[in-house]
Structures are given as structure tokens and as C-alpha cells.
C-alpha positions in Angstrom: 20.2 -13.1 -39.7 17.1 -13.7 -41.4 14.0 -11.6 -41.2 12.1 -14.5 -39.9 14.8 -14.9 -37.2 15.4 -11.7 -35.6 10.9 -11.1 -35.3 10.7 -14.6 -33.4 14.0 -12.8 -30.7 11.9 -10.5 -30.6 8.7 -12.4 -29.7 10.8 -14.0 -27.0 12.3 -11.3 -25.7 8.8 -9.4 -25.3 7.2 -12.1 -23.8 10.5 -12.1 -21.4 10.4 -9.0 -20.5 6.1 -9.1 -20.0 7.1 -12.6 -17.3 10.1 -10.6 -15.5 7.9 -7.6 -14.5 5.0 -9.9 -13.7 7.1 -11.3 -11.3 8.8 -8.4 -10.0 6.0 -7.0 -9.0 4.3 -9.9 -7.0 7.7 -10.3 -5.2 7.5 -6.6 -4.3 3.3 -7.2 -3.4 4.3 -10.1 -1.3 7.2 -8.1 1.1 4.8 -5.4 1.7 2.4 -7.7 2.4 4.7 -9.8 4.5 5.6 -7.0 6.7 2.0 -5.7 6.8 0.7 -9.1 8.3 3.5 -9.0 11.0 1.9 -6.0 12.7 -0.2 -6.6 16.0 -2.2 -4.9 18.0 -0.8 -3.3 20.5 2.5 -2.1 18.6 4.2 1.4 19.2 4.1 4.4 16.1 7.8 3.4 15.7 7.4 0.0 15.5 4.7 0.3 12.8 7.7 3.1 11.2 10.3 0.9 11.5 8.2 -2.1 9.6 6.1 -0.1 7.3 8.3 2.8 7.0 6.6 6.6 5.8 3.0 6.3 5.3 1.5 8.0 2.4 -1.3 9.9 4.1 -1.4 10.6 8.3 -5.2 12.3 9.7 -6.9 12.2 12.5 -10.3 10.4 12.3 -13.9 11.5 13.3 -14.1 9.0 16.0 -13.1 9.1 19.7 -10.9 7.1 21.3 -10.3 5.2 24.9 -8.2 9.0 25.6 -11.0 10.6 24.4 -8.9 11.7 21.9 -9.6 11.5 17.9 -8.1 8.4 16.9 -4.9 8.8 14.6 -5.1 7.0 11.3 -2.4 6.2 8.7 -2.5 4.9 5.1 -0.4 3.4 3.2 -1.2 3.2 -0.6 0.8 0.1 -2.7 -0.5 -0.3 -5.8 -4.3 -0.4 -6.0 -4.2 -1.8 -2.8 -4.8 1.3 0.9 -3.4 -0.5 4.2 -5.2 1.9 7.1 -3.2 1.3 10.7 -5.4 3.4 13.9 -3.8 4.5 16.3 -5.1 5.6 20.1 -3.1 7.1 23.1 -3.6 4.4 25.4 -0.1 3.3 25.9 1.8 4.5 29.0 3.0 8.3 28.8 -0.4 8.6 25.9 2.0 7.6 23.4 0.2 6.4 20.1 -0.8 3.0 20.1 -2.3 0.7 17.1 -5.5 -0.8 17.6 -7.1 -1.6 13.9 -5.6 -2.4 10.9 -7.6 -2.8 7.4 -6.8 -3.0 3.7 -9.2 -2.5 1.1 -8.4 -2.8 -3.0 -9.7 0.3 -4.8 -10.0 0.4 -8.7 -9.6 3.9 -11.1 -9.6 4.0 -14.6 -6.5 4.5 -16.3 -5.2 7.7 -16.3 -4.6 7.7 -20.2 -8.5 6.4 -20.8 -10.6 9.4 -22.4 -13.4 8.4 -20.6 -12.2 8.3 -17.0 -13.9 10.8 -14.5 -12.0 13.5 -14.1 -12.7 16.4 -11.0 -14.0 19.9 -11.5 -12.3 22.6 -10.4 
């Protein structure tokens, strides 16, 4: 094989490989995202479990709740992307109860950029 040959495989199989991840990771945006759209008020903790399965962060909130309670919050982080499900103990027996759901996209430089804030200890 030629020189000429073997850089334009190359070409192509960069630009392959570039497409395929692309595309792998909308597909795995979109089932998150699928599953996050299905939720409703009104749904149980082990609903929300079963659908969205471990969140990444669980805390109580500042606010109070119909219980007068604080209200339970969970976030999940995908990507640059925080899904934030509230709960409140409003359902029979107090059990936990969703009653918001948000998403908000958050940005932060690159972790290998020299420039990026970094936190004092």
C-alpha cells in the first residue's frame, strides 16, 4: 500500500470514529432524557428510582413543605446537563412524594485548560 493510501484510511477512519461517538452519545442524551420527561407529578421515590435509577446528589432543601417538613431534593448530573426532582411527604403514610422537576445546562472549563478556576483550599 502506498503512502498516499494508507493516510486517506486513516482520514476516514478518524472521521468514523469522530461520527460514531457523536452519535453514541445523543442516543445515550436522548434515553435519559426520554425517561426524564416520563416523570409526573405526583410519583412515589421508587418510581422516580426505578426510572431514573441512583441519583448523584440527595439533600434536603431550605424550603418547607405541605408537612412542614424540608422538602427532599435529588439531582441527577448527565453530562453538562443537572435534572433536580423535589420531593414532599404528602403522600399517604408521609411517604416522599415528587412535586417539581427542573433541569438546567451548566458550563466549566475543561479540566485540562491552564486557565480554568480552580478552588482554594
Amino acid at each position: 500500500m502506498d503512502g498516499g493510501g494508507f493516510k486517506k484510511q486513516l482520514a476516514a477512519g478518524s472521521i468514523g470514529l469522530v461520527v460514531f461517538t457523536l452519535l453514541f452519545h445523543l442516543i445515550q442524551r436522548s434515553h435519559f432524557d426520554a425517561r426524564w420527561r416520563a416523570l409526573k407529578p405526583g410519583m412515589t421515590e421508587r418510581d422516580i428510582r426505578k426510572a431514573l435509577g441512583e441519583p448523584s446528589w440527595k439533600g434536603k432543601t431550605e424550603a418547607i413543605g405541605a408537612g412542614g417538613e424540608n422538602v427532599t431534593s435529588w439531582w441527577y448530573e448527565r453530562g453538562r446537563w443537572t435534572y433536580s426532582v423535589k420531593f414532599d411527604y404528602t403522600g399517604p403514610s408521609r411517604s416522599l412524594i415528587v412535586f417539581r422537576t427542573d433541569s438546567w445546562q451548566r458550563w466549566r472549563w475543561p479540566s485540562w485548560w491552564p486557565w480554568r478556576s480552580r478552588a482554594i483550599a
